[in-house]
N, C-alpha and C positions, 0 to 999 in steps of 0.2 A: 719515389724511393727515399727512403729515412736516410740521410748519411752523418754519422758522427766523426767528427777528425780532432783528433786527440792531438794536440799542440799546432793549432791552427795559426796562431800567433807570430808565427815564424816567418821565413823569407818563404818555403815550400807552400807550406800550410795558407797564407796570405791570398798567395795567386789563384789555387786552387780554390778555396771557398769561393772567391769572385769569379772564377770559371763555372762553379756548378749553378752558383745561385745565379748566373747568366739562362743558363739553361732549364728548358722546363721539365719538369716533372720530379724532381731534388729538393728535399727538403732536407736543409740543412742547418746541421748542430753544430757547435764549435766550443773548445775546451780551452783557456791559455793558462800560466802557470801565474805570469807577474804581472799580466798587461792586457788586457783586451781591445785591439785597435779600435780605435773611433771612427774611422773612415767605412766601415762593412754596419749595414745595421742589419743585425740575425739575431738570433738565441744564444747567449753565449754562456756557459758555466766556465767558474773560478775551478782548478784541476790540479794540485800535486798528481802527478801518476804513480804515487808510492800510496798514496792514502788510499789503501784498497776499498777501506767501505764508501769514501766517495764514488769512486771506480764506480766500485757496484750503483749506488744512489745516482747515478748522471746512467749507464746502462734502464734503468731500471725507467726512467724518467723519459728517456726519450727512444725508448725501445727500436734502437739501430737494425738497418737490413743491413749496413756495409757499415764499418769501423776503420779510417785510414790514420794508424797509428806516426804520428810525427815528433811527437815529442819524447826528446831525448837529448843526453849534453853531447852535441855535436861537435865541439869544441879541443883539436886533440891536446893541445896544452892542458887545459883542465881537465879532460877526462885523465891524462898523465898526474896530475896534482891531485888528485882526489880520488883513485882507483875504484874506492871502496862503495863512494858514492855515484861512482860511472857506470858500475854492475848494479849497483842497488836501482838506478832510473834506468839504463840500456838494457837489463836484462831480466831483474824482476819485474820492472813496471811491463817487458814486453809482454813475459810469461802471462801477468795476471789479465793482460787485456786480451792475450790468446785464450785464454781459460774462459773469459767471460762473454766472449763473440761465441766458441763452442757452447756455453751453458743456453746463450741468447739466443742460438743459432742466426747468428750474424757471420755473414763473409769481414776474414780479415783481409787489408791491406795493407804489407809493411814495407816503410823503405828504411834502408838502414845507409852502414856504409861505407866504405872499404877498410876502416881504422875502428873495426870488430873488438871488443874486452871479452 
């Protein structure tokens, strides 16, 4: 199974790709915004989740069966400092990657988190 996880790079996203790519039959993708850990060696694409034609270009490229959406400023102090840009990555970046698993027909997975914009 194709799995693409969209903000891999994270504390979530970290554990999980070494979970899957433990397990057989998972082939997995991984997206980071600033950072690509060194310690996982996979596939990894460079990912603003605002930059929709990338969005699309990384969909397209590694044609996802499951999408597990993780990146997001998870952060409540800055999501507070920066509103505008907390909706612009928590809710449009969610939107277009919901849009793009429907267009892919890719299953989505989202975690979000109790401090909602």
């Amino acid at each position: 199974m194709r799995v693409l996880i969209i903000g891999a790079s994270g504390f979530i996203g970290h554990y999980l790709q070494r979970r899957l790519l433990q397990k057989s039959g998972f082939e997995v993708t991984s997206t980071y915004n600033s950072r690509a850990p060194q310690d996982i060696d996979q596939s990894w694409y460079p990912l603003e989740i605002t930059d929709y034609r990338r969005l699309d270009q990384v969909f397209l490229q590694v044609r996802p069966e499951v999408v597990v959406l993780l990146a997001a400023i998870a952060d409540v102090g800055t999501a507070e400092r920066v509103p505008a840009r907390a909706t612009e990555v928590n809710v449009d970046g969610a939107r277009q990657v919901a849009q793009l698993c429907n267009q892919h027909h890719a299953r989505l997975v989202f975690l979000s988190s109790e401090y909602v914009f």
